[in-house]
VEXDO-941830 format. One record per atom (N, C-alpha, C): residue number from 1; residue in three letters; y, z, x. Coordinates in steps of 0.2 Angstrom, whole numbers. Example, Ala and Ser with C-alpha at 12.3 -4.5 7.8 and 13.67 -1.06 7.14 Angstrom:
<nodes>
[node 1; Ala; [-28; 39; 66]]
[node 1; Ala; [-22; 39; 62]]
[node 1; Ala; [-16; 39; 66]]
[node 2; Ser; [-11; 35; 64]]
[node 2; Ser; [-5; 36; 68]]
[node 2; Ser; [0; 39; 64]]
</nodes>
This chain:
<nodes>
[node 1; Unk; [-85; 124; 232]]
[node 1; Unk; [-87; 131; 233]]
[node 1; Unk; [-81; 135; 230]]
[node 2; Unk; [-83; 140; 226]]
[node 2; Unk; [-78; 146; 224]]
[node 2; Unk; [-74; 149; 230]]
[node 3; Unk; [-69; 152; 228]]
[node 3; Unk; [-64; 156; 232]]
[node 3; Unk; [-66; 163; 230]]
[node 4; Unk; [-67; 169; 234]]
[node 4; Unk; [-68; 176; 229]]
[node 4; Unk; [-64; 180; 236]]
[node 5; Unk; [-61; 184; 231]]
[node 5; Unk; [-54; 189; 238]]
[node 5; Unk; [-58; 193; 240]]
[node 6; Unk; [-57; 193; 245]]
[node 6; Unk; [-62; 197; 249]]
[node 6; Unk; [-61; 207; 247]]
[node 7; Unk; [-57; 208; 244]]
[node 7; Unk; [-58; 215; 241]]
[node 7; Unk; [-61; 215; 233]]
[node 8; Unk; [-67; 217; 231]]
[node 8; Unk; [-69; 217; 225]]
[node 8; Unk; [-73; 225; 226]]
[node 9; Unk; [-68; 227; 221]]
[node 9; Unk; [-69; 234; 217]]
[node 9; Unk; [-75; 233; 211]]
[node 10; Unk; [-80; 237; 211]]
[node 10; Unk; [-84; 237; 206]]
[node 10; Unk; [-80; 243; 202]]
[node 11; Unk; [-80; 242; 195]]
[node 11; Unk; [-79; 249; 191]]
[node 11; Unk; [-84; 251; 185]]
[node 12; Unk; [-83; 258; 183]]
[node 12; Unk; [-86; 259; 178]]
[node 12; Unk; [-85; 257; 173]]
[node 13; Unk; [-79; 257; 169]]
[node 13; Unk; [-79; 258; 161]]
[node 13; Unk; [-70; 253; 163]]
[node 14; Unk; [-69; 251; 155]]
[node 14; Unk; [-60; 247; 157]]
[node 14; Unk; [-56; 254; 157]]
[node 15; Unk; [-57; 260; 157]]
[node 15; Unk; [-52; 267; 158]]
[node 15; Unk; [-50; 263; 168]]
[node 16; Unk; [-55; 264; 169]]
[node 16; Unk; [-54; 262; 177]]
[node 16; Unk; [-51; 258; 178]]
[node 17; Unk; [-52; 249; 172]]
[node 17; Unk; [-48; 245; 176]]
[node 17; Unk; [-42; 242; 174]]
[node 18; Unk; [-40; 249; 167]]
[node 18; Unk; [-33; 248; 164]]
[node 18; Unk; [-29; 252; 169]]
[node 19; Unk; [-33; 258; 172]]
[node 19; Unk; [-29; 263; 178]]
[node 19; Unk; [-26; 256; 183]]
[node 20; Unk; [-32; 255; 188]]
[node 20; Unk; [-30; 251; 193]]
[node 20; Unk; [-26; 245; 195]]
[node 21; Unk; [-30; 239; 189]]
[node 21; Unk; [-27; 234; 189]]
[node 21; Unk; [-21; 232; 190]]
[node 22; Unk; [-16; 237; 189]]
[node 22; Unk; [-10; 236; 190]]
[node 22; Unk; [-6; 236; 197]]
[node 23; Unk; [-11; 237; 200]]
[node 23; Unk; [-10; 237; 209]]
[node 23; Unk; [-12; 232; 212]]
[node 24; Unk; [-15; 224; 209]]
[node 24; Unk; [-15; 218; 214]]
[node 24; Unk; [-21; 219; 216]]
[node 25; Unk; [-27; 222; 209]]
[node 25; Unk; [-32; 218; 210]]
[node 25; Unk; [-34; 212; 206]]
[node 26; Unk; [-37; 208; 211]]
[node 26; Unk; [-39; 201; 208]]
[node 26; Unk; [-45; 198; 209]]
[node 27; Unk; [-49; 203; 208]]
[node 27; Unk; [-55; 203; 209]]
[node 27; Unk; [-58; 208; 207]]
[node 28; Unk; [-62; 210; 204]]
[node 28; Unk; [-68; 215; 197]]
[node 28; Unk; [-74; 216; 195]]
[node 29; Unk; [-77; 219; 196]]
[node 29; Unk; [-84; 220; 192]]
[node 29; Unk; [-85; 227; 187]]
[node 30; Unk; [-86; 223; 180]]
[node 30; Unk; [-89; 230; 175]]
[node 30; Unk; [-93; 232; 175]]
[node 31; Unk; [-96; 235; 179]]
[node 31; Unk; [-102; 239; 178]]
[node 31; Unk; [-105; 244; 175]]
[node 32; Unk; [-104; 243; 167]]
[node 32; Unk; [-109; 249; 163]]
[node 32; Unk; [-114; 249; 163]]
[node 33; Unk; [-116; 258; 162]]
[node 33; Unk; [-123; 258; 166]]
[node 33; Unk; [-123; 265; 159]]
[node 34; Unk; [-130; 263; 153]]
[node 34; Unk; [-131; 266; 148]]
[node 34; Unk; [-127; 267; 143]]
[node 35; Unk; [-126; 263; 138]]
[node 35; Unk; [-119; 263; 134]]
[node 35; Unk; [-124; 260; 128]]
[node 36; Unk; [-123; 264; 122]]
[node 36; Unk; [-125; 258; 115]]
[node 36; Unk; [-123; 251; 117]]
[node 37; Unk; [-127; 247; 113]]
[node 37; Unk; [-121; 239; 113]]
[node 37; Unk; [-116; 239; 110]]
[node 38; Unk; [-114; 243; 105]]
[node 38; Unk; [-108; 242; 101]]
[node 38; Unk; [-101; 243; 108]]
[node 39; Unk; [-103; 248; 112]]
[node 39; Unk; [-100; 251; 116]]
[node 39; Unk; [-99; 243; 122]]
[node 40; Unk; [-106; 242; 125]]
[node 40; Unk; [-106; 237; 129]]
[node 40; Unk; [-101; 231; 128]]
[node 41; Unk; [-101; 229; 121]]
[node 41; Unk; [-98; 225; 119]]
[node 41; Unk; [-89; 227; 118]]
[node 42; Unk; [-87; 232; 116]]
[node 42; Unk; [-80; 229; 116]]
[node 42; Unk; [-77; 234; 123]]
[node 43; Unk; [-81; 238; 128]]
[node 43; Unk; [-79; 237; 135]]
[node 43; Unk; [-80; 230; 137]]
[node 44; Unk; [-82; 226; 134]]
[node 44; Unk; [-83; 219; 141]]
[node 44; Unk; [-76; 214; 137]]
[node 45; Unk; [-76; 215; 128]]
[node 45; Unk; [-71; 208; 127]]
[node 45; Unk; [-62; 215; 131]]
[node 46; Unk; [-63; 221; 129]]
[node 46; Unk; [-59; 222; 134]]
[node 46; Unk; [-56; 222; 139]]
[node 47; Unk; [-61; 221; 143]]
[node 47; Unk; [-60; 220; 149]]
[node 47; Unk; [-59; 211; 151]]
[node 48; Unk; [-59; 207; 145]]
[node 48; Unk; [-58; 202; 148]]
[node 48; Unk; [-50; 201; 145]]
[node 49; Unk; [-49; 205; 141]]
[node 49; Unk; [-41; 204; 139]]
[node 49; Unk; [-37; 209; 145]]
[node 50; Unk; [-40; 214; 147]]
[node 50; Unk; [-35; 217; 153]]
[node 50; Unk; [-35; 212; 159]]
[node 51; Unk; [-41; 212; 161]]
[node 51; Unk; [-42; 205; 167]]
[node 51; Unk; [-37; 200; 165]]
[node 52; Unk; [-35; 195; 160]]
[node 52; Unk; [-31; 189; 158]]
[node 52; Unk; [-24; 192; 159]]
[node 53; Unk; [-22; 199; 157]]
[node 53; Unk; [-14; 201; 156]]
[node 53; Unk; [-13; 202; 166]]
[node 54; Unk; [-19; 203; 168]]
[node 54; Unk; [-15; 207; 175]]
[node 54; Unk; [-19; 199; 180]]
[node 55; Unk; [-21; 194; 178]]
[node 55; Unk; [-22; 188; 183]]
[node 55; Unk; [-27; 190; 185]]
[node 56; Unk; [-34; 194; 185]]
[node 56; Unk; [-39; 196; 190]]
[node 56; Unk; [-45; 192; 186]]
[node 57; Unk; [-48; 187; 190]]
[node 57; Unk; [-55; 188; 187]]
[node 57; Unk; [-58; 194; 187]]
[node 58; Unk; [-64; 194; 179]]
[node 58; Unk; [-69; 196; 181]]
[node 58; Unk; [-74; 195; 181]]
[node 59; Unk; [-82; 199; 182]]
[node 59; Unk; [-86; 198; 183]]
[node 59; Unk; [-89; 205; 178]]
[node 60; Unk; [-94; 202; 176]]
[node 60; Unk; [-99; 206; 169]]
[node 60; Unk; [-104; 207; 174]]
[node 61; Unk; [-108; 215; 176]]
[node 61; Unk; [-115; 215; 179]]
[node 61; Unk; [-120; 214; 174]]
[node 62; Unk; [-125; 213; 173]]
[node 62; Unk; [-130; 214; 170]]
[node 62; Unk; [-129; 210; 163]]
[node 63; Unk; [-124; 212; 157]]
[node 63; Unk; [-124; 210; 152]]
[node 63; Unk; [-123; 203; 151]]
[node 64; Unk; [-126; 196; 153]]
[node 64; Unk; [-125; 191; 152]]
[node 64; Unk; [-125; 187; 144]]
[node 65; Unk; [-130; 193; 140]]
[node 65; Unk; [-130; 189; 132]]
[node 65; Unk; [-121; 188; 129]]
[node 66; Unk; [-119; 196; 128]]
[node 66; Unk; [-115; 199; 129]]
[node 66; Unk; [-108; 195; 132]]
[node 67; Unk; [-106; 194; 139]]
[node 67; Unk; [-101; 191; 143]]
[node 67; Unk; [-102; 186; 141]]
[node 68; Unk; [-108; 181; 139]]
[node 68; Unk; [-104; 170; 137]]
[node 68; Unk; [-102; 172; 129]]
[node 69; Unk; [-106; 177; 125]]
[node 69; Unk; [-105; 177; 118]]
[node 69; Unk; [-96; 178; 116]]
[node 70; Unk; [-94; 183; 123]]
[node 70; Unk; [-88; 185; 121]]
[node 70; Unk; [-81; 181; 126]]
[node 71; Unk; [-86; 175; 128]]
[node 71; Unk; [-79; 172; 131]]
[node 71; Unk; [-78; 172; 139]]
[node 72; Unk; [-84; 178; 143]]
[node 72; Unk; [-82; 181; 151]]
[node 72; Unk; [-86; 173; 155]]
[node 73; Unk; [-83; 173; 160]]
[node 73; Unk; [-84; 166; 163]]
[node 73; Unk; [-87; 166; 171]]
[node 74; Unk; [-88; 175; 171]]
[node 74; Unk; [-93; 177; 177]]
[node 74; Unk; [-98; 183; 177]]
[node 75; Unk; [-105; 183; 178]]
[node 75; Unk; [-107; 187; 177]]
[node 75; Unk; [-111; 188; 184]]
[node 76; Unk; [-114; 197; 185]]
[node 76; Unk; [-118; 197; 191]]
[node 76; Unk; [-125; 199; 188]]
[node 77; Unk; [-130; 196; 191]]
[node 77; Unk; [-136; 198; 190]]
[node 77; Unk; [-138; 200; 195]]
[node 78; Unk; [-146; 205; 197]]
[node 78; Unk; [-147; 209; 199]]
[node 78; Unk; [-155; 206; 198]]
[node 79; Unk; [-160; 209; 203]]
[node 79; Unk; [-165; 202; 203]]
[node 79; Unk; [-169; 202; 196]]
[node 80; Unk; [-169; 209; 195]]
[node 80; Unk; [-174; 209; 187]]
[node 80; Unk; [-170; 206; 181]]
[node 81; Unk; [-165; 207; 183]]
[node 81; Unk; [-160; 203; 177]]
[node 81; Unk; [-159; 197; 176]]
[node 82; Unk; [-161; 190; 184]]
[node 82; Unk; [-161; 189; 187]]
[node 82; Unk; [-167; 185; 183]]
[node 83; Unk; [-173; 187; 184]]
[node 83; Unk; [-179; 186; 182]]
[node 83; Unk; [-178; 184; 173]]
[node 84; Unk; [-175; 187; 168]]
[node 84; Unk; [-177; 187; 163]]
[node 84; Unk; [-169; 184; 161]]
[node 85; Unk; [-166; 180; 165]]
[node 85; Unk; [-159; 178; 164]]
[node 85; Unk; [-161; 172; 159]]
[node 86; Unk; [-157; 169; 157]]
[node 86; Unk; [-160; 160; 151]]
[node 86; Unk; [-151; 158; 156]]
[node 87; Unk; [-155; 157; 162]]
[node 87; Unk; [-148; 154; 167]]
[node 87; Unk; [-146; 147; 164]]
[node 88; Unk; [-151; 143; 160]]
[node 88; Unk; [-146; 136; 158]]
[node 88; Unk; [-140; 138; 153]]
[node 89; Unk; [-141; 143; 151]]
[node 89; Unk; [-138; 145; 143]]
[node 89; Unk; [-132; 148; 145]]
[node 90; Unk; [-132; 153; 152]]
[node 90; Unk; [-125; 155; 154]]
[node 90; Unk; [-121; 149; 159]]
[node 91; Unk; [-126; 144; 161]]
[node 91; Unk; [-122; 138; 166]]
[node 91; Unk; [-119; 135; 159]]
[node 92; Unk; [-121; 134; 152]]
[node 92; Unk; [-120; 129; 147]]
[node 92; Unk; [-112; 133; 145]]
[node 93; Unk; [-111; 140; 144]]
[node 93; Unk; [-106; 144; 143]]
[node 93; Unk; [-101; 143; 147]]
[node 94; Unk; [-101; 139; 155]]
[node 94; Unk; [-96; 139; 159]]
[node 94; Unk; [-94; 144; 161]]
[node 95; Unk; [-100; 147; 164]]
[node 95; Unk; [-100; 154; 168]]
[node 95; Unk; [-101; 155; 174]]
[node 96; Unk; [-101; 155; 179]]
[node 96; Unk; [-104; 158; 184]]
[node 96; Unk; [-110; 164; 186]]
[node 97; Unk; [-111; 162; 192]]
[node 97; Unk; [-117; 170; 193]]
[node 97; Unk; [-114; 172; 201]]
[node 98; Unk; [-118; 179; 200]]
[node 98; Unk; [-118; 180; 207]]
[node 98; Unk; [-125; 184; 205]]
[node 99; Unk; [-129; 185; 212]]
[node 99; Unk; [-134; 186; 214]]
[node 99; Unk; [-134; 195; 218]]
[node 100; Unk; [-138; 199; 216]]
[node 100; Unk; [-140; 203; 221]]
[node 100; Unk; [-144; 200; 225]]
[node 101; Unk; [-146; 201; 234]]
[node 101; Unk; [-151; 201; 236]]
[node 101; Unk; [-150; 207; 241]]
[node 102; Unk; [-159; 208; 242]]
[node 102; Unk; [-160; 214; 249]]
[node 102; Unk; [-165; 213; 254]]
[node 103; Unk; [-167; 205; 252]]
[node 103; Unk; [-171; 204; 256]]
[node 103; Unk; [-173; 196; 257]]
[node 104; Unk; [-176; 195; 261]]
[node 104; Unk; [-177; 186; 264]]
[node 104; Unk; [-181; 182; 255]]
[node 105; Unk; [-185; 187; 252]]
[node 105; Unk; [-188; 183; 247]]
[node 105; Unk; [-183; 183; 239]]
[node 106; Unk; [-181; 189; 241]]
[node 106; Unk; [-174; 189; 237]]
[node 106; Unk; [-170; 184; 238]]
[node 107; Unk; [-165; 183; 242]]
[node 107; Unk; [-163; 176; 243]]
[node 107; Unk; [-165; 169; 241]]
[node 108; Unk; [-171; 168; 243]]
[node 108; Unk; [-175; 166; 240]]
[node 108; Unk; [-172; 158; 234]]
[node 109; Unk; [-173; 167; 230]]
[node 109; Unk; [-173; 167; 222]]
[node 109; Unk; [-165; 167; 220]]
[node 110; Unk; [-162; 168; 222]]
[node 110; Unk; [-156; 168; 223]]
[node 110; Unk; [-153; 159; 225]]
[node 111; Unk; [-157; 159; 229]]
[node 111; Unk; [-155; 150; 232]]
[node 111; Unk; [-156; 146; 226]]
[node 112; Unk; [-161; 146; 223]]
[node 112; Unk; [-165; 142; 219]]
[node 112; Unk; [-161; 143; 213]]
[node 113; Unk; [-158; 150; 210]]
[node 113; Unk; [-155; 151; 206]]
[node 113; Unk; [-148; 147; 204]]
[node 114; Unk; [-146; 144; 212]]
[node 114; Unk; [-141; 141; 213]]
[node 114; Unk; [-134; 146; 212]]
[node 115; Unk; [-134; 152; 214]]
[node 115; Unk; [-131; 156; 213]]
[node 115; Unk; [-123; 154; 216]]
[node 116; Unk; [-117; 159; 212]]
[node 116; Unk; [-110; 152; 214]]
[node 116; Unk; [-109; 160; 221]]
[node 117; Unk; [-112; 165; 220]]
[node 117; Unk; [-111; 169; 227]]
[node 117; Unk; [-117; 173; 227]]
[node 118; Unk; [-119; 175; 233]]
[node 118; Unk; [-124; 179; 234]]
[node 118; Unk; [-123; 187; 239]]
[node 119; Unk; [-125; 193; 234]]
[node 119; Unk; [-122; 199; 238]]
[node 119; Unk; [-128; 201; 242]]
[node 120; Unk; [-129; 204; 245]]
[node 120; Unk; [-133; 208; 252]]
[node 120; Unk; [-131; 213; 251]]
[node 121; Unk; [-136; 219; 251]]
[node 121; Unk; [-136; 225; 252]]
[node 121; Unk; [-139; 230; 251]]
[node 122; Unk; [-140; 237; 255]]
[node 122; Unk; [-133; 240; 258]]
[node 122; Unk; [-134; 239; 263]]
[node 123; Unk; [-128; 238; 264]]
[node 123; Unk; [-126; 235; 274]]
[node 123; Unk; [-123; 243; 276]]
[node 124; Unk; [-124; 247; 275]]
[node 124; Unk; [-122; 254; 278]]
[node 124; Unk; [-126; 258; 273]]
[node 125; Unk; [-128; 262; 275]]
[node 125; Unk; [-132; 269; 271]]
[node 125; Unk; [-127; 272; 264]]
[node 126; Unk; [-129; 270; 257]]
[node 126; Unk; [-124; 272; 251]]
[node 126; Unk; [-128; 280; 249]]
[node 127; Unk; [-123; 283; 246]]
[node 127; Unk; [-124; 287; 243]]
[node 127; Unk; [-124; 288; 236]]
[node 128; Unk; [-120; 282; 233]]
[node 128; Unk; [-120; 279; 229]]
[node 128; Unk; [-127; 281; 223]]
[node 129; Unk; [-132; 279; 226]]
[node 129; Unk; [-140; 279; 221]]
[node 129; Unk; [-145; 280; 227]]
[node 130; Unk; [-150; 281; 225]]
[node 130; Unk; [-156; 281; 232]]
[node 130; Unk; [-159; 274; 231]]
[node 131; Unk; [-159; 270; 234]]
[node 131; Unk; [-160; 263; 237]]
[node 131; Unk; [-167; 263; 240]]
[node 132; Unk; [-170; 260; 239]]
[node 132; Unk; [-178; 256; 244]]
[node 132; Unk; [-177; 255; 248]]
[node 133; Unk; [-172; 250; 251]]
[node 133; Unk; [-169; 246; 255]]
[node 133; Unk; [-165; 250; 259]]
[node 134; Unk; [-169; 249; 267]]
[node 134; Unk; [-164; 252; 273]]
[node 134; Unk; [-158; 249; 274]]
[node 135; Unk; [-153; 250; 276]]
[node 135; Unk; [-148; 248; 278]]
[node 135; Unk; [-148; 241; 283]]
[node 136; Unk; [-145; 236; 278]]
[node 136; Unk; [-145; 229; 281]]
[node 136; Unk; [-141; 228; 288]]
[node 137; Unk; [-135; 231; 288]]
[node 137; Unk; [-136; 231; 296]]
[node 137; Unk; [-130; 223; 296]]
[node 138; Unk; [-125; 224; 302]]
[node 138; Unk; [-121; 217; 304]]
[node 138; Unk; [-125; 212; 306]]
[node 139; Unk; [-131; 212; 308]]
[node 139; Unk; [-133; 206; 311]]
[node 139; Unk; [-136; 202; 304]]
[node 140; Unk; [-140; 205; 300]]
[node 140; Unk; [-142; 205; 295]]
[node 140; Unk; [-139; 199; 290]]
[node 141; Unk; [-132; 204; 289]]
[node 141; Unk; [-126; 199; 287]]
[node 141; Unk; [-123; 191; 289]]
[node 142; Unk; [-122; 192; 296]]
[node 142; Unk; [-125; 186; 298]]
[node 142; Unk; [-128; 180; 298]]
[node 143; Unk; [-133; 183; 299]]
[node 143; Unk; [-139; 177; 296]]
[node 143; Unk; [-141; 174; 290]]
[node 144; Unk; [-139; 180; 286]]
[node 144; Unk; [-138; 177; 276]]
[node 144; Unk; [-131; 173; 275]]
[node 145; Unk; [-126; 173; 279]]
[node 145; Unk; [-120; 171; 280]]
[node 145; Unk; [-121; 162; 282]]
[node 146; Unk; [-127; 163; 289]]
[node 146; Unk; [-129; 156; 290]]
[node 146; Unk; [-134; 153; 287]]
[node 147; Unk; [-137; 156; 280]]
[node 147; Unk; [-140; 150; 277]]
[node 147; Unk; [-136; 148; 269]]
[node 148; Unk; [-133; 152; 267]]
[node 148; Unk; [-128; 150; 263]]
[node 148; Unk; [-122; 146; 263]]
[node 149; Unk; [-121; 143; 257]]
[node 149; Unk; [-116; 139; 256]]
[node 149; Unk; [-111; 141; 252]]
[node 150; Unk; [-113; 145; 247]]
[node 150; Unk; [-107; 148; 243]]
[node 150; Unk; [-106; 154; 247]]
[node 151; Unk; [-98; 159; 243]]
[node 151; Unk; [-97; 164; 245]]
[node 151; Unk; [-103; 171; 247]]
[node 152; Unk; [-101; 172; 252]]
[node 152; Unk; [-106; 180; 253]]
[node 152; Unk; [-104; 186; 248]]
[node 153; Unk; [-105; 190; 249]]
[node 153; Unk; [-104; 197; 246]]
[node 153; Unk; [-107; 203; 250]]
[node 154; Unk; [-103; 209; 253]]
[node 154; Unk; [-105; 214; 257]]
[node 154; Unk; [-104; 218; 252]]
[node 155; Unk; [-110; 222; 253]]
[node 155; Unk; [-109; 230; 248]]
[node 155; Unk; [-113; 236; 249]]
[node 156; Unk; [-110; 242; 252]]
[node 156; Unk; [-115; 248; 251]]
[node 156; Unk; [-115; 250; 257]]
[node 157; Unk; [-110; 257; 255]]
[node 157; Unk; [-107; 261; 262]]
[node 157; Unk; [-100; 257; 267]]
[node 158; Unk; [-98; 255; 263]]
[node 158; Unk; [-93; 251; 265]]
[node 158; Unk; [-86; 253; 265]]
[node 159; Unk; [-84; 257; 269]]
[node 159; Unk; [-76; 259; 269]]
[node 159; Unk; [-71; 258; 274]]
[node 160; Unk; [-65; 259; 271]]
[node 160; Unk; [-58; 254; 274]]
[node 160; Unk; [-60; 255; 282]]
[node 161; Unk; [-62; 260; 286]]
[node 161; Unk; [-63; 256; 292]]
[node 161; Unk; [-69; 252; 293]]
[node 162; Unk; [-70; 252; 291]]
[node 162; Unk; [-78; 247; 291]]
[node 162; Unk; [-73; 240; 289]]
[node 163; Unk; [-70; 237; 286]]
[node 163; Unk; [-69; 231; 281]]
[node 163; Unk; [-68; 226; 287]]
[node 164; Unk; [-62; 226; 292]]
[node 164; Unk; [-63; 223; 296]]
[node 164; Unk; [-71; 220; 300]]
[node 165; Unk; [-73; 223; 303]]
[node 165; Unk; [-78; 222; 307]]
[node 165; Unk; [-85; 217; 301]]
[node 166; Unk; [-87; 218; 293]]
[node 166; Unk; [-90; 218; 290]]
[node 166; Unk; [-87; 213; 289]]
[node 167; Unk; [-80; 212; 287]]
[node 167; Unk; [-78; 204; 286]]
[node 167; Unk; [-78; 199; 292]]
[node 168; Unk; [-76; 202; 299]]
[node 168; Unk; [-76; 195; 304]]
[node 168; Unk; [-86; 195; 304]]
[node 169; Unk; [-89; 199; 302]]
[node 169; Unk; [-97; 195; 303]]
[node 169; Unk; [-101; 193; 299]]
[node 170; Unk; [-96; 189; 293]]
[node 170; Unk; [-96; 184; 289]]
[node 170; Unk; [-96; 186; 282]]
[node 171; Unk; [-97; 191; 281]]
[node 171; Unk; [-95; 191; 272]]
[node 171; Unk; [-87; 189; 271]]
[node 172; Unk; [-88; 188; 264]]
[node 172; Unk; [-82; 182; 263]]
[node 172; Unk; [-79; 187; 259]]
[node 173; Unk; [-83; 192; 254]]
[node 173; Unk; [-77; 200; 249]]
[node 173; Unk; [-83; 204; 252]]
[node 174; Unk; [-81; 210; 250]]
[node 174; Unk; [-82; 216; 251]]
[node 174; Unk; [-82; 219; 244]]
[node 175; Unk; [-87; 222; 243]]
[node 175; Unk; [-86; 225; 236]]
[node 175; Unk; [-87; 233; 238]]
[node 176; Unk; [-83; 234; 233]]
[node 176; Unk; [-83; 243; 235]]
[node 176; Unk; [-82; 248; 226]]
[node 177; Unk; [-88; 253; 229]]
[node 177; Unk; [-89; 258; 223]]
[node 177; Unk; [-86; 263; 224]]
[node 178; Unk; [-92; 267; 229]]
[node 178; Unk; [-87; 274; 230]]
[node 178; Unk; [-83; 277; 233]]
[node 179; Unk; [-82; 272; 237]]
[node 179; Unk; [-74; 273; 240]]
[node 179; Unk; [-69; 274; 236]]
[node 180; Unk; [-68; 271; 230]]
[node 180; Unk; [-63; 268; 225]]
[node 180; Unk; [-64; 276; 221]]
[node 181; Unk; [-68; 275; 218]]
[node 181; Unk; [-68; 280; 211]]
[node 181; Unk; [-70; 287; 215]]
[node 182; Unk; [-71; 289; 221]]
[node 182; Unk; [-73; 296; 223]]
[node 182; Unk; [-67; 298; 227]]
[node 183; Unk; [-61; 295; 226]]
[node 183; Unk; [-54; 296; 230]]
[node 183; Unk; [-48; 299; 226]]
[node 184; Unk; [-45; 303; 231]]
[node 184; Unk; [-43; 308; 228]]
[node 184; Unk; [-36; 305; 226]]
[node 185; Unk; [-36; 298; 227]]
[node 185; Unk; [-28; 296; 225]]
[node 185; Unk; [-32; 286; 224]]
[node 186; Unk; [-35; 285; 221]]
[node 186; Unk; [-38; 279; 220]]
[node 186; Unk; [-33; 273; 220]]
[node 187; Unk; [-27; 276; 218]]
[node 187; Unk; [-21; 269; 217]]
[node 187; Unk; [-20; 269; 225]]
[node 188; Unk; [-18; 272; 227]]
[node 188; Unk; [-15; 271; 235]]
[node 188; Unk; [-20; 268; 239]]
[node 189; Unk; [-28; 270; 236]]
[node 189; Unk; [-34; 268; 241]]
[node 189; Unk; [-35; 260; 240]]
[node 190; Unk; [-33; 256; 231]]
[node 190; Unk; [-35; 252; 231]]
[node 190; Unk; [-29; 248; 235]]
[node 191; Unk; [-21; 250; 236]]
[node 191; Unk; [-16; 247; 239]]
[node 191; Unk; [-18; 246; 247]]
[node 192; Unk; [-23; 253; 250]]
[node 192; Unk; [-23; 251; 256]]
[node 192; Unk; [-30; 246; 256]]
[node 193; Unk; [-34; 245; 253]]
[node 193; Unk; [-39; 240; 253]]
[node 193; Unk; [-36; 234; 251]]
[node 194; Unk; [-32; 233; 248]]
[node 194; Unk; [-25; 227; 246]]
[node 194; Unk; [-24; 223; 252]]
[node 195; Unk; [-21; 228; 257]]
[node 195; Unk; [-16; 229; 263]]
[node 195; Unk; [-23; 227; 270]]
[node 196; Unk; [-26; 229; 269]]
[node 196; Unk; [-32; 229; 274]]
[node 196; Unk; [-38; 223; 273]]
[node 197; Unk; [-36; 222; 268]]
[node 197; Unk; [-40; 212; 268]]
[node 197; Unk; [-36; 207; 268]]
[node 198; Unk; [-30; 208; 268]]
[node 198; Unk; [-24; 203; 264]]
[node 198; Unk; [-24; 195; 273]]
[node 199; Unk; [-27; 198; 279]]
[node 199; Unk; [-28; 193; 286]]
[node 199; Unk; [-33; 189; 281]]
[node 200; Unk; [-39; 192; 276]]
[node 200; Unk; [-42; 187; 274]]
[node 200; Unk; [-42; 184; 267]]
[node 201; Unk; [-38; 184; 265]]
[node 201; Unk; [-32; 183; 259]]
[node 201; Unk; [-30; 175; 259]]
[node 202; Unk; [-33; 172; 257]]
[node 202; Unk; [-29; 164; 259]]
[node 202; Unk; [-26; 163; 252]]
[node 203; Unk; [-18; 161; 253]]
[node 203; Unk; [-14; 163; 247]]
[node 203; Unk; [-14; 155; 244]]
[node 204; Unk; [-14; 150; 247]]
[node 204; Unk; [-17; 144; 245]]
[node 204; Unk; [-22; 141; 241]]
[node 205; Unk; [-28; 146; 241]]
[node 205; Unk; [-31; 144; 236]]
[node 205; Unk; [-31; 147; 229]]
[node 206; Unk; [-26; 152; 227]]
[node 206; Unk; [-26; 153; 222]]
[node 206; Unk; [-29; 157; 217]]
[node 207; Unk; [-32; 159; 212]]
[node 207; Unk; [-33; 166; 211]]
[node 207; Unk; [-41; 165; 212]]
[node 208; Unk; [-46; 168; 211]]
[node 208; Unk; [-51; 168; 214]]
[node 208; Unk; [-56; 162; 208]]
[node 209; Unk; [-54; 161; 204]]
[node 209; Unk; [-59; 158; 201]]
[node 209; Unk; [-57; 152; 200]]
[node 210; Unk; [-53; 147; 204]]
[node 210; Unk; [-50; 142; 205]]
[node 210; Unk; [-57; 137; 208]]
</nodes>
């Protein structure tokens, strides 16, 4: 089973993770959302040359053609993405997945997927987007936490006092949006998310995609 740090910042564009990366994150998601492909494309080779210089894996949402063609070795899909994935093709590329789920049939699909992690959410009310999905809730967490086998993933409404509590009820990272990029000092905030997971930091096994 993979190792994934339990602090995973999702960003927007590599402006975000040329800013950040240099404060000891090791762990990443580019999430571009409406961009030409020419655009799509040299933000993802990018961000796999920023991610190589500062040690952080990353992880490509959405753009799976895109991320094996250019070399990225983790990609997240979301269920429709999910749906229309050619998953032999990005397992042939030596790629990994991670999975959205929000619900018991979601999982599902994600099991069958053979997903290398599976995220859940929102586990807290986001502001983020307006979501279908009520707030999944710690017990929730839990119990997706007890039928997996790969890493979990918590996300949505999740802030640095919430991490504790979110990580002892089984997620294994914590992924965070706008806690990050809607802070009025985002380096200091990703230093104290650094600081505030690091009890769930096992230095032993090495960067996250070991």
């Amino acid at each position: 089973m993979i190792c994934l740090d339990p602090f995973y910042p999702i960003l927007p564009d590599t402006e975000w993770l040329a800013r950040l990366l240099p404060h000891g994150i090791r762990l990443v998601q580019l999430r571009i959302k409406d961009q030409p492909k020419s655009i799509i494309r040299a933000e993802i080779g990018k961000a796999i040359d920023l991610c190589a210089r500062y040690g952080c894996q990353l992880v490509v949402n959405d753009y799976w053609r895109e991320a094996i063609e250019l070399g990225a070795n983790f990609v997240h899909l979301g269920q429709e993405d999910l749906a229309g994935a050619d998953l032999p093709a990005i397992r042939a590329a030596d790629a990994r997945i991670g999975v959205s789920t929000h619900s018991h049939a979601e999982l599902d699909k994600a099991l069958a997927a053979e997903a290398d992690y599976v995220a859940l959410g929102p586990i807290y009310a986001t502001t983020l987007k307006i979501m279908p999905w009520a707030p999944q809730g710690l017990p929730r967490l839990a119990e997706w936490r007890s039928r997996l086998a790969c890493p979990l993933v918590a996300i949505g409404g999740i802030t640095l006092d919430r991490a504790e509590i979110v990580l002892a009820a089984g997620a294994d990272s914590i992924a965070v949006v706008t806690d990050i990029v809607t802070s009025q000092d985002p380096e200091v905030r990703v230093e104290n998310w650094i600081a505030a997971t690091a009890p769930w930091r096992d230095s032993s096994t090495g960067s996250p995609q070991d």
